[in-house]
C-alpha positions in Angstrom: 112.1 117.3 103.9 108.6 116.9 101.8 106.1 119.1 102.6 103.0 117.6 104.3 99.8 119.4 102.8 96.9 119.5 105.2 93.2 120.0 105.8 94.0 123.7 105.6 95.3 123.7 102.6 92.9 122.3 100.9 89.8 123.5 99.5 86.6 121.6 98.1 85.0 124.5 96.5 87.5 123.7 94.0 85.6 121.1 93.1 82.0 122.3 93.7 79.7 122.4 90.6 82.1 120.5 88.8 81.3 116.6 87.2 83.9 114.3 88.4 84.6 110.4 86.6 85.7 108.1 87.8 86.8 104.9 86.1 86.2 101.5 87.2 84.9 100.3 90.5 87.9 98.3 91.8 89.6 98.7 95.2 90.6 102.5 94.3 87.6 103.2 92.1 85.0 102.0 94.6 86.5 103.9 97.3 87.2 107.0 96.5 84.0 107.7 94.2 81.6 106.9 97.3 83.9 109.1 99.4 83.9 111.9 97.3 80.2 111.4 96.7 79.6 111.5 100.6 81.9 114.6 100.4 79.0 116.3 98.3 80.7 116.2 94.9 79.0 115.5 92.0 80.6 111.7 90.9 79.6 109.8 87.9 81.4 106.3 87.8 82.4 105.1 84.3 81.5 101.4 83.8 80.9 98.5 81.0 77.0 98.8 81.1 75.2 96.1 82.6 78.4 94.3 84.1 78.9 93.1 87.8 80.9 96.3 88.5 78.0 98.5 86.9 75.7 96.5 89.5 77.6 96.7 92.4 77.9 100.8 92.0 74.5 101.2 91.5 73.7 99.3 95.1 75.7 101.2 96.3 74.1 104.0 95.6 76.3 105.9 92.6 75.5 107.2 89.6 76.3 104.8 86.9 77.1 105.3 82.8 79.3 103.6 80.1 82.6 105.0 80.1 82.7 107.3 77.1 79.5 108.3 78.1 81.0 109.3 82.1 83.9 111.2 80.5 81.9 113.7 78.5 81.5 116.8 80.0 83.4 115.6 82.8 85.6 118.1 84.5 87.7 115.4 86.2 88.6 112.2 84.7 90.0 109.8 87.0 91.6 106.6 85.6 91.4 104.1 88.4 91.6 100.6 86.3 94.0 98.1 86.0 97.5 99.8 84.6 97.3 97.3 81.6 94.1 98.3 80.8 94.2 102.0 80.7 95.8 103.0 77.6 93.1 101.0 75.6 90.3 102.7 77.4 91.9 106.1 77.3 92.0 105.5 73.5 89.0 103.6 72.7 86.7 105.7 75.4 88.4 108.9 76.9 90.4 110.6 74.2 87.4 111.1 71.8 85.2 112.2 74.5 87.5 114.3 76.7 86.7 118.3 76.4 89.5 120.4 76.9 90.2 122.3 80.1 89.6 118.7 82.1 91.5 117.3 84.7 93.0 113.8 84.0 94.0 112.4 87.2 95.8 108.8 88.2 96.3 107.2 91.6 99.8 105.8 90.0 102.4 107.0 87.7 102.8 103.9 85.3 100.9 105.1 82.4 102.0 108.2 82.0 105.5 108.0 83.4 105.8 105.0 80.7 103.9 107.3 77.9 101.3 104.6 77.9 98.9 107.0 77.4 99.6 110.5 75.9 97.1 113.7 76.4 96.8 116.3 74.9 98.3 119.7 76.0 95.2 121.7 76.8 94.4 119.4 79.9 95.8 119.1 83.6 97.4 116.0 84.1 97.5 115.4 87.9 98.0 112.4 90.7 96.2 111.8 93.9 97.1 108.6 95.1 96.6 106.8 98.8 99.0 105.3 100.4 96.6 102.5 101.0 94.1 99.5 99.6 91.2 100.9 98.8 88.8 99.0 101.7 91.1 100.6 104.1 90.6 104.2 102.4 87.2 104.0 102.6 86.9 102.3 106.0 89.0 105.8 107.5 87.3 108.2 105.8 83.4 106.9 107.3 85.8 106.8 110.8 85.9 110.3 110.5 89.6 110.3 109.5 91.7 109.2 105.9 94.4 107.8 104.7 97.9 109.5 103.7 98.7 110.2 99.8 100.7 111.5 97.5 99.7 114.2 95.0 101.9 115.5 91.6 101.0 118.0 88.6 102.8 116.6 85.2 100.8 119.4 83.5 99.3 122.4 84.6 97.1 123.5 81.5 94.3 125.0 83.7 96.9 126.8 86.7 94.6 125.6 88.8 96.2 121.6 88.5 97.4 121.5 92.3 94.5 122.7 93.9 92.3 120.5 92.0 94.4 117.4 93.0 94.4 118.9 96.6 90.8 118.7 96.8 90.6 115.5 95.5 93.0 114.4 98.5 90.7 116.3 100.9 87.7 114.5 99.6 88.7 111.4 100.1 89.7 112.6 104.0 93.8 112.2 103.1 94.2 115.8 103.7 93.7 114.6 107.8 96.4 112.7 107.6 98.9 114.3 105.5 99.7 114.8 101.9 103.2 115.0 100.1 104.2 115.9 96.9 105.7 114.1 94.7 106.1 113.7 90.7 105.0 111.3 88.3 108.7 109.9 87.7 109.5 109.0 91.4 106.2 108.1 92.4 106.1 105.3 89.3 109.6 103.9 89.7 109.8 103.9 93.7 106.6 102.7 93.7 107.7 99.5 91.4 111.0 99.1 92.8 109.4 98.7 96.0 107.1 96.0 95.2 109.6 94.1 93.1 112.7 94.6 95.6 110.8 94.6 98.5 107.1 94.1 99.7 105.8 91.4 97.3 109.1 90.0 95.7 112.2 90.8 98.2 109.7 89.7 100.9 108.1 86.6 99.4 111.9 85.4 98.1 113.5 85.4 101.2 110.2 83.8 103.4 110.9 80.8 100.4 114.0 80.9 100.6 114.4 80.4 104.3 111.0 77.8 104.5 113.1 75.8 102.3 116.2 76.2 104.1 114.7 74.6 106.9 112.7 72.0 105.2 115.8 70.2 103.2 117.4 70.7 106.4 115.0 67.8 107.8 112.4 69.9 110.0 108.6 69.4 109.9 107.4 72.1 106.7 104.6 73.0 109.4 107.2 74.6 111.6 108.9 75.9 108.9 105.8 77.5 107.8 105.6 79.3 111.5 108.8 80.0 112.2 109.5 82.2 108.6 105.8 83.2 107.0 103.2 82.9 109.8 105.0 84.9 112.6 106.2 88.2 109.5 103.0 89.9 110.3 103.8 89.5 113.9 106.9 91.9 112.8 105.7 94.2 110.3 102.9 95.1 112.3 106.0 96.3 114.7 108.1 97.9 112.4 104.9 99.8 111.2 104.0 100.9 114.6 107.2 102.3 115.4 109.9 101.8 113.3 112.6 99.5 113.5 113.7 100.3 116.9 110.3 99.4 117.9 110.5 96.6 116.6 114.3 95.7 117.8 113.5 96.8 121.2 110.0 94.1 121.7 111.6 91.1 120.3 113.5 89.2 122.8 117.8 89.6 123.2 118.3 86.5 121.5 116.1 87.4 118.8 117.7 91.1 118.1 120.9 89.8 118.5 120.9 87.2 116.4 119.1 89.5 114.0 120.9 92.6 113.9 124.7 90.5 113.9 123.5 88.1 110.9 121.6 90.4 108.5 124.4 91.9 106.7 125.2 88.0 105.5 122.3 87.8 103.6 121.7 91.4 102.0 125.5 91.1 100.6 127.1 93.6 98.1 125.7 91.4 95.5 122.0 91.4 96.5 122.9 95.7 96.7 124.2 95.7 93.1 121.2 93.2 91.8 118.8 96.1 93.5 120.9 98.9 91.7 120.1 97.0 88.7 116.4 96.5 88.9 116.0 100.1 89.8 117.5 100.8 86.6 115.7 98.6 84.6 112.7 100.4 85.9 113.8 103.9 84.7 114.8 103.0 81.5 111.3 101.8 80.9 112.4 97.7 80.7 110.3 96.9 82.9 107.0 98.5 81.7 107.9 97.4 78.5 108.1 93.6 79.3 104.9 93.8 81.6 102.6 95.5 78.8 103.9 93.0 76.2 103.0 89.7 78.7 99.7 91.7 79.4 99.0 92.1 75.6 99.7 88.7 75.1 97.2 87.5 77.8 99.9 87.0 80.7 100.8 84.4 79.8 104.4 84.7 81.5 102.2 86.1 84.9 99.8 82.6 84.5 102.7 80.3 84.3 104.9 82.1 87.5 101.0 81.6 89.1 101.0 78.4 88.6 104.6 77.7 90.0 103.7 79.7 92.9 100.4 78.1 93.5 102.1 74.5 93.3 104.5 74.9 95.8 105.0 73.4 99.0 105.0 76.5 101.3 101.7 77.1 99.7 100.5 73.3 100.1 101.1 73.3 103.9 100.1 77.0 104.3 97.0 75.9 102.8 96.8 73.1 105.3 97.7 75.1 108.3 95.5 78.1 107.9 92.4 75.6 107.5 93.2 73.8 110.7 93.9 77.1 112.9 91.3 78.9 111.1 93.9 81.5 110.3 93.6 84.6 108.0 90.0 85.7 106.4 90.9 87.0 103.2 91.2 85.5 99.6 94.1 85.8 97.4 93.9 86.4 94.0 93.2 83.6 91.3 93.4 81.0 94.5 90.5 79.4 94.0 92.1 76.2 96.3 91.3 78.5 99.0 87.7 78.8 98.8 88.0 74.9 100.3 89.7 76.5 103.3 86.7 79.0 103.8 84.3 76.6 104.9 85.7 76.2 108.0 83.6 74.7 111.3 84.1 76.1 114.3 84.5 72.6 116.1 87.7 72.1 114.4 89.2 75.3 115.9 92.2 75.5 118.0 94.2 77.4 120.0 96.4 79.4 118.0 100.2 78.7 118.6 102.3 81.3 120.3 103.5 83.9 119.3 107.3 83.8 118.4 109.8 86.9 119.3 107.4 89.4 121.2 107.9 90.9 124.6 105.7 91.3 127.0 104.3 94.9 127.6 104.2 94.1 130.9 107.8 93.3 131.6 108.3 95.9 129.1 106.9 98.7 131.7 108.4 97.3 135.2 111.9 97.6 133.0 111.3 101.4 132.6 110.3 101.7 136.3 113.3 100.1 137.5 115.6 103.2 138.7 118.6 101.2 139.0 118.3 99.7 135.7 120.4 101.7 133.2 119.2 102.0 129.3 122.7 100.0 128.0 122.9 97.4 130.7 120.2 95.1 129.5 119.3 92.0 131.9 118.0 89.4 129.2 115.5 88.2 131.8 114.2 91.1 133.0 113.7 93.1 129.9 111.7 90.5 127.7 109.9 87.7 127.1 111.2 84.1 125.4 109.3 82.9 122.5 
């Protein structure tokens, strides 16, 4: 088991005295300079001067300075841009500029895992990354609360590398929620494999796959759109609550059933050995190596997939749907098609459709309070609800 570091074993005072930057002022860099700031550190955030970043800091009340500028004299240097972008900063504006004894610290593995960037040996090179978007970081931490994270030490120059990342977990309010440690290596290449196996291309391939399925098959794409992309969230938000069982145990019979007897059919031995391989492809550095070459050549293979994506038809009529039920709220990147489905007037709005798979909690209770009932003899009636 990992050990979970908490409140208690962190310390601030680590960090007390000490000039902390922080690049950029994305989702990461935004949130976690204004809650260390509020957690009475001393934050400088690196910026291009005069930019709509620089701006944005300053209203929100930060210090501001140009990035080589930020990194002197800093004690903590935290590289919170773009992965494709770091190793030219670090170059062009943090190598010259960093003093020795510093703290370089990353909320992801890629650069250094991928020797992207390469410090030198009299500096700590440490990780402190949430398990979350940034919004949502910051959101917890003014609640009073934070976010989980992950911390790791590549190099320990200083010996004092772990407590340093420890108090930059507690500053952001993670340490109330739980910390692990991990390392560089297995933070960067579980990190990618999931998004490419699983959350954004696993995920997205099979809701295609299956909208198409039903499409070619002769059924309306606007039900098709419901019945395999709108309704996921409905899901996730059940597997996160709880775990699949949760999850199993609020969709109807029919709908576990059918789900737990046919999965096997579509994760085959093949999809298993295809994951084996893109795994692999990660460790050996492959991967990294073709995504900083299309970066360096203006992404031009990312731009092109865009565009396929963009153009399709689950993204035509998801367009379509979302503007007449006034679902979702938030913009997705480079979709500028979507700024058309923001103006939205609340006369057009209708009643959202209902929602597919999930019980009711109140036949969910009277099932436990039925003494006669026994936990393996389900009654498909009694225990939940029909779509």
């Amino acid at each position: 088991m990992a050990k979970i570091y908490h409140d208690s074993d962190a310390d601030l005072k680590v960090l007390k005295g000490k000039k902390i930057a922080v690049l950029g002022f994305g989702s990461q860099g935004k949130a976690q300079s204004m809650c260390l700031q509020d957690s009475g550190l001393n934050v400088v955030v690196g910026l291009r001067k005069n930019g709509k970043s620089w701006n944005e800091a300053k209203k929100n009340g930060m210090k501001v300075a140009e990035v080589a500028d930020a990194v002197k004299d800093a004690d903590v240097v935290m590289i919170l841009l773009p992965d494709e972008v770091q190793g030219a900063v670090y170059a062009k504006d943090v190598a010259p500029n960093l003093k020795a004894g510093a703290a370089l610290d990353f909320a992801h593995g890629f650069s250094i895992n991928f020797k992207e960037i390469k410090p030198p040996a009299n500096v700590d090179i440490i990780m402190m990354a949430p398990k979350s978007p940034g919004p949502m970081v910051r959101q917890t931490f003014v609640e009073g609360f934070g976010v989980p994270a992950l911390i790791a030490v590549e190099k320990d120059a200083s010996k004092n590398a772990k407590k340093i990342a420890l108090a930059l977990a507690k500053g952001i309010g993670a340490t109330k929620a739980g910390v692990i440690e991990t390392t560089f290596y297995e933070e960067a290449t579980s990190d990618l494999f999931g998004e490419q196996a699983v959350l954004c291309g696993g995920v997205t391939a099979l809701i295609e796959a299956g909208f198409d399925t039903l499409v070619k098959a002769g059924y309306q794409p606007e039900i098709a759109y419901f019945e395999c992309l709108h309704e996921v969230k409905l899901i996730v938000d059940l597997i996160q609550r709880g775990g699949m069982m949760h999850m199993w145990t609020n969709v109807s019979n029919t709908a576990e059933y059918g789900g737990l007897s046919r999965r096997e059919r579509l994760i085959t031995e093949s999809t298993r050995k295809e994951m084996t391989k893109m795994l692999k492809e990660i460790q050996q550095g492959k991967f990294a190596k073709e995504w900083m070459a299309d970066a360096k050549s203006g992404m031009k293979g990312l731009e092109k997939m865009e565009k396929a994506e963009a153009t399709s038809q689950i993204e035509v009529v998801g367009k379509e749907i979302r503007s007449l039920f006034e679902i979702g709220g938030t913009k997705a990147k480079k979709a500028p098609a979507k700024k058309k489905a923001a103006a939205k007037k609340p006369a057009a709005k209708k009643a959202a459709p209902k929602k597919a798979a999930v019980k009711s909690p109140a036949k969910k209770v009277a099932a436990k309070k039925a003494p006669a009932k026994k936990p393996a003899a389900k009654k498909p009636a009694a225990k939940k609800a029909k779509k």
